[in-house]
N, C-alpha and C positions, 0 to 999 in steps of 0.2 A: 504494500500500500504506500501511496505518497505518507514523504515527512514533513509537504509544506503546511499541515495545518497551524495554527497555532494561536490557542484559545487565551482570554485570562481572566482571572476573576480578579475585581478591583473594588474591595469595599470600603467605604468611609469608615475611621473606627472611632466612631462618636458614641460607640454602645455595644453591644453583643453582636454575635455570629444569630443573627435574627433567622427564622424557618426558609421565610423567603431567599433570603442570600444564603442559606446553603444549600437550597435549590439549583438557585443557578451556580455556586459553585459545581455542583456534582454535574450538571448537565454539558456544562465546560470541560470538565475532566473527564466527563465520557466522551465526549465527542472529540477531543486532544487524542484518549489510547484507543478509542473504534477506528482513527486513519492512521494511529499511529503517532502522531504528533506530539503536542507539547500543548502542556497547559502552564501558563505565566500568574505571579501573583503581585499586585500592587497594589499596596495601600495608600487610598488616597487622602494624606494627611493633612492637607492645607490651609483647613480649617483649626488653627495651633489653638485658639481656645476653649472647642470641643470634643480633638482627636487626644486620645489617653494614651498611655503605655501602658495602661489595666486592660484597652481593650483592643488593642493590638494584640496583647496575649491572649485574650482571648478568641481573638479572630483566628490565631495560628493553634491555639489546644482544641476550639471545637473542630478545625478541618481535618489536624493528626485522629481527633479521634473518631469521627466519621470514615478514615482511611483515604484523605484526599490529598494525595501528596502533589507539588507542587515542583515546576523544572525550574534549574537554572536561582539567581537571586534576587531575593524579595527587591520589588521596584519600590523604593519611599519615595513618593510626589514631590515631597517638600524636598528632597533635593536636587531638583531639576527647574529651580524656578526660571535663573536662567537661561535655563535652554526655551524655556516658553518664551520669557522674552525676546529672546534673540530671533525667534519666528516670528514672533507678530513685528517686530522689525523690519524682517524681511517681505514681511505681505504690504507694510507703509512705502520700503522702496522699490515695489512692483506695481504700485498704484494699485493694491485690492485690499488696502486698510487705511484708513483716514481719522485724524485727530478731531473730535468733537469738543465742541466744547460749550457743550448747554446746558443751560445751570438747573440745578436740583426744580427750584421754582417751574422752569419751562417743561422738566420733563413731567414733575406734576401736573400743569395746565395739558398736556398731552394725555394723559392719565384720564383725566376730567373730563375732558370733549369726547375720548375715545366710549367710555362710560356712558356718556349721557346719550350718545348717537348707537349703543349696542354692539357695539366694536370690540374686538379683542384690545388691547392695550398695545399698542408699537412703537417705538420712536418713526418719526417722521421724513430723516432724512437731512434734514436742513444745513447740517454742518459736512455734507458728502463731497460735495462739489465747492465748497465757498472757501477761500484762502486763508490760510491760519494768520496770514497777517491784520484780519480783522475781526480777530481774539479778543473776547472782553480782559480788563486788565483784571488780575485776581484770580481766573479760573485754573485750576490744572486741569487738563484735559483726560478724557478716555478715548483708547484705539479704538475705532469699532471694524468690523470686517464691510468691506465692500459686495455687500450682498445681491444676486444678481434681482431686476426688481420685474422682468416680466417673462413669461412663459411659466415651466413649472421643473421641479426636482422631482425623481421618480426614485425610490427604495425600493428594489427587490427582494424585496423579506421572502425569507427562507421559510417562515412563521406563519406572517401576516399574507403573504403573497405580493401583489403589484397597488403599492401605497405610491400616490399622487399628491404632492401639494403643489399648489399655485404660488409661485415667488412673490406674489405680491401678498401672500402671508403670512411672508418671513423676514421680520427686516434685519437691519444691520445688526447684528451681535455686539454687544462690549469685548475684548479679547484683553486687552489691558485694563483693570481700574483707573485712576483718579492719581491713586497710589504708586502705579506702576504694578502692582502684584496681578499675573494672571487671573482668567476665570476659569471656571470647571471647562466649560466649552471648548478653550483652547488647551489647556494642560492635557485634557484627555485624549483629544486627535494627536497631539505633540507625541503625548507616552504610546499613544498605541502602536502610532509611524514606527518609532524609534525602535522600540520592540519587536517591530516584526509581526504583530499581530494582523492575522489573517480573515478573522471570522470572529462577530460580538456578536456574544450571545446574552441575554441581558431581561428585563422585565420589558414588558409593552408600554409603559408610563414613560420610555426612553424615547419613544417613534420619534416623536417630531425632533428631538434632537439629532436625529439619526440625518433627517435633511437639513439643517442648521450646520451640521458636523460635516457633511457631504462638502457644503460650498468653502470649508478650510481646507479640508482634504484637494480640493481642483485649484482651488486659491494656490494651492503649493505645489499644484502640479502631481500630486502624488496620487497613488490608484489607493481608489476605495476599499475597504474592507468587507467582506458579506455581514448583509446581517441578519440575526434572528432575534425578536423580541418575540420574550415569551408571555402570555396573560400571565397576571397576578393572581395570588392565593387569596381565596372567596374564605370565609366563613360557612358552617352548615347552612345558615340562614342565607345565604347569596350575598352578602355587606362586605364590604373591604375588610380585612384581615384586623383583627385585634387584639389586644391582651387575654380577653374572656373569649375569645374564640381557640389563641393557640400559639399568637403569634409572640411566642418565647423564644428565648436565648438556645442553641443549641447545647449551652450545659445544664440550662435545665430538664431537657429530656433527658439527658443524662443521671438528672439528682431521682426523678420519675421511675426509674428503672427499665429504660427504654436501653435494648440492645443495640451499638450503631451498625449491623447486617440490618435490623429492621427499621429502623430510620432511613437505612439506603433505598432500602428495598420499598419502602411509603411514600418516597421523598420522589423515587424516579417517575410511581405511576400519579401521581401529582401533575396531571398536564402532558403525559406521555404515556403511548400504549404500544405493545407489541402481541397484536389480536387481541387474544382473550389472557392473555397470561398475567397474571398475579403474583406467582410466587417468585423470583427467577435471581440466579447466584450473583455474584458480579463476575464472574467472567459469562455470563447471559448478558449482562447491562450492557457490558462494554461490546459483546459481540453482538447484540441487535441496536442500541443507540441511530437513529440518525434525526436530524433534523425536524424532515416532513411529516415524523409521526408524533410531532407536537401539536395538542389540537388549539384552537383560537379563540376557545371558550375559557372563560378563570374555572380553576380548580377549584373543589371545596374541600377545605381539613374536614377531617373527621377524625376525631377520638377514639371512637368504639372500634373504625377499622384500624387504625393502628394497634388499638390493645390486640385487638384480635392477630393482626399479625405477627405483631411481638410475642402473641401466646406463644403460637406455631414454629417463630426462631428459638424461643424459648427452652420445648418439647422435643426436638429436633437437635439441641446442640450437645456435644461430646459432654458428659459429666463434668470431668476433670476441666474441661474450658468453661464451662457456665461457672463452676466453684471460683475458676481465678476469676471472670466478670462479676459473678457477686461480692467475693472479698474487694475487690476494687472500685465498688459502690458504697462499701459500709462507710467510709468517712465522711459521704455527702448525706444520708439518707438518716430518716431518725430513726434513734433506737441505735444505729450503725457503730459508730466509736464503742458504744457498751458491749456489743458482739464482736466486735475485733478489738477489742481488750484481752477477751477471754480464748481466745483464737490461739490455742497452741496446738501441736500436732495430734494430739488424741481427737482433740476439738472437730479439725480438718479433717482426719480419716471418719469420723462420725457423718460430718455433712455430706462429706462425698458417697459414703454408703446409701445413704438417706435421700441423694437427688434424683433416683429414679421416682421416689416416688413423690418428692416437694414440687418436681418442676409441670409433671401432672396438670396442679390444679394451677397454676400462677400466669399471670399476665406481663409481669414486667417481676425487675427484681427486687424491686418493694416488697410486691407477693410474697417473693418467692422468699424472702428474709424475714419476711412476718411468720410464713408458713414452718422456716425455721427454727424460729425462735424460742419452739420447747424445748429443744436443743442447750439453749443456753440458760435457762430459767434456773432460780437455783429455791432447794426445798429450803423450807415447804412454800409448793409452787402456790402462788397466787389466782385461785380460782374465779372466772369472769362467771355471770350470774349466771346462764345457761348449766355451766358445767356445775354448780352449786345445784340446781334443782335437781339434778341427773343422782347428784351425790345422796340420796336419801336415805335412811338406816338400813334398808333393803339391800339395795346396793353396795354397800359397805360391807354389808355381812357376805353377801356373793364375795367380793374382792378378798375381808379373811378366809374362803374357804376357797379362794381360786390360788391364794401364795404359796399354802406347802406343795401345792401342785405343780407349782412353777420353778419351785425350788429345787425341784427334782430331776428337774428337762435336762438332758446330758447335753446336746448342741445346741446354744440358743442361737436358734435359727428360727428363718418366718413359719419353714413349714411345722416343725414337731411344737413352737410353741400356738399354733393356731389347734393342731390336733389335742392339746391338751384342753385350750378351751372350750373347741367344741365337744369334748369329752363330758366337760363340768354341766353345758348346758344342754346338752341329752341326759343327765342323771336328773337335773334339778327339772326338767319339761318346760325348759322358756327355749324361745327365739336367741337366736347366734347375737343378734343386738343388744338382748337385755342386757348382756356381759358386757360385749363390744365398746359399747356408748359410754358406762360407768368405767369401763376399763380407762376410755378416749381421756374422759373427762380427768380421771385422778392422776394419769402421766405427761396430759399435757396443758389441763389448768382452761382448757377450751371445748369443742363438741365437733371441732372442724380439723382434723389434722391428713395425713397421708394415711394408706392403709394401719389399719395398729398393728400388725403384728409388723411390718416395717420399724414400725415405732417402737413398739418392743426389742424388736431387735437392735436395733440403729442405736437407742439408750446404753444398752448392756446391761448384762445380768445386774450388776447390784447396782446401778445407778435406778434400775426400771423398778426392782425389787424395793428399793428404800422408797423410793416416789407411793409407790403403793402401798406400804405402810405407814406411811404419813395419812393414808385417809381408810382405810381399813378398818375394819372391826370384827375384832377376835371371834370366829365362827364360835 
């Protein structure tokens, strides 16, 4: 396959690795190793008094841990401001950039008229043609770009398909401030030239910059880039993306107990589809990825599919790899520090025994460390109310007449100690439950656990034995 692709993701890091921006990172990154290519990263920092080094780092630990590695090195914006300017330089001594100089007042009286006649808002034009030699005294001037003012700009969205705007509803750009400091507009065509970048891929709220961008890119003579904007993440309710919708930090799905194979795997069908397929590895993503099977419609999050997914990566993953993803969540999640306190190697061979049958029922590794948690409890276990009701004299008395039986079991293992029980409740003429439930309840303080005789076993002989003598009564 060609190596000319070459993709990049460039996020402001004025805040987190947001749902949306690891979207388009991943679709970037897939579309870089589907031809082979390269995916480039740039952070565009320009903004010095809302871009952070918290969330820089945070830009670079949610993408490592999604698995989205990135080629070559990180591009900082901020240090190339020069090089912007020395472009918009060069577009002023080509005659397709020109010194304005209309003052804050004028451009608000433009503002105003535009408003009151139902207009988009544009500068006018007035200072394109007219000599800087008759400059009010006072103003610093802004470069604006010599925009072309009649026909139209065409974007062949890879996405959107064949988008048309009319030049006459794009006017001059700012390329320099007042100040001298670039704008977004020009920095971003600058870095992308520079870089090599071959194909943007990006959100659809980009389009019209995409023709805005077009007339720097011919301004300078230099060949377009392809592009794809992609729709925006919807809400279930079809509203723009928000905080009560979804729209978090990529480590907070993280804190959630979201595995990042299913964050990949939710995040690609997100606005992309290959047929009917739902499930599919990453070496699937990266080998069906393209383009065109982005659809033009906004995606809507959904919660419930993600858990659901995340069950299935869940269910499906090696023991031993889920145990090191869940100890690797215990510092962010609650309850977590208290269970990787107590986390020494007995500890760790116990859970690992135990994940056949914890990962079962759990959704994320919340779940799944909740579901462990009898595990770490320490006697006498703290009974929740359910498992209280269970416990009634009855019961109690079953448990003292179920322990010398149990005391006896030569392998504790699931099968001879389940044969013991159901031994006790064919003498006694109750249901396999009656036991089961009272059993459930005295060794693990709850009514909800993995099978019990798992549990039994997974505790050990005298850890399981002293538990149940704590709530027993001497037959």
């Amino acid at each position: 396959m060609s190596t000319s692709v070459v993709t990049r993701f460039a996020p402001s890091p004025t805040g987190y690795l947001h749902i949306g921006g690891a979207r388009t990172a991943l679709f970037n990154w897939l579309y870089a190793r589907h031809t082979g290519g390269k995916m480039l990263l740039r952070i565009e920092d320009t903004d010095r008094e809302r871009s952070t080094a918290q969330a820089i780092d945070a830009i670079f630990e949610g993408l490592r841990w999604l698995g989205l590695s990135w080629d070559d090195e990180v591009v900082m914006q901020s240090t190339r401001i020069a090089r912007h300017q020395e472009i918009a330089h060069a577009l002023l001594a080509a005659g397709r950039a020109y010194y304005c100089y209309a003052t804050p007042e004028e451009l608000a009286e433009m503002r105003e008229k535009a408003r009151a006649q139902g207009r988009p808002p544009r500068y006018d034009g007035r200072w394109r043609d007219r000599d800087p030699s008759e400059a009010p005294a006072g103003i610093k001037p802004v470069v604006r770009l010599k925009a072309p003012q009649t026909g139209e700009t065409v974007v062949e969205d890879q996405v959107q398909g064949r988008v048309v705007f009319p030049n006459s509803d794009l006017d001059d750009l700012v390329l320099l401030r007042s100040d001298g400091t670039p704008t977004y507009m020009l920095s971003v065509v600058v870095d992308d030239h520079d870089m090599g970048v071959t194909h943007i891929i990006r959100g659809d709220d980009h389009l019209t910059n995409a023709a805005r961008q077009t007339h720097i890119y011919l301004g300078m003579g230099w060949d377009v880039p392809g592009f794809a904007h992609v729709p925006l993440i919807h809400g279930p309710d079809g509203a723009k993306l928000s905080k009560r919708h979804g729209a978090l930090g990529v480590e907070a799905y993280r804190a959630m107990g979201y595995l990042p194979e299913a964050m990949r795997n939710y995040l690609v069908r997100l606005g992309w589809a290959h047929g009917d397929d739902e499930i599919m590895s990453l070496d699937q993503m990266i080998a069906w990825f393209d383009l065109p099977g982005i659809g033009r419609s906004p995606a809507r999050f959904d919660f419930t599919k993600l858990e659901n997914l995340n069950g299935h990566y869940i269910r499906h993953k090696d023991d031993a790899a889920l145990l090191d993803a869940l100890i690797a969540v215990l510092p962010v999640i609650e309850g977590g520090p208290a269970m990787l306190a107590k986390l020494d190697d007995g500890m760790r061979e116990r859970l690992l025994a135990a994940m056949p049958g914890l990962k079962e029922r759990a959704k994320t590794l919340v779940e799944l460390a909740g579901n462990a948690s009898f595990l770490f409890a320490e006697r006498p276990l703290a009974l929740d109310e359910k498992a209280q009701a269970l416990l009634d004299t009855e019961a109690r008395r079953l448990l003292g007449r179920l322990i010398p039986r149990l005391e006896q079991v030569g392998a504790w293992q699931p099968g001879p100690l389940e044969q013991i029980v159901r031994q006790l409740a064919d003498e006694e003429g109750l249901k396999l439950g009656k036991i089961a439930q009272p059993l459930r309840a005295a060794l693990t303080g709850t009514t909800v656990s993995p099978g019990i005789f798992d549990v039994l076993s997974v505790l050990g002989r005298d850890e399981a034995l002293a538990r149940l003598g704590d709530q027993a009564v001497p037959a």
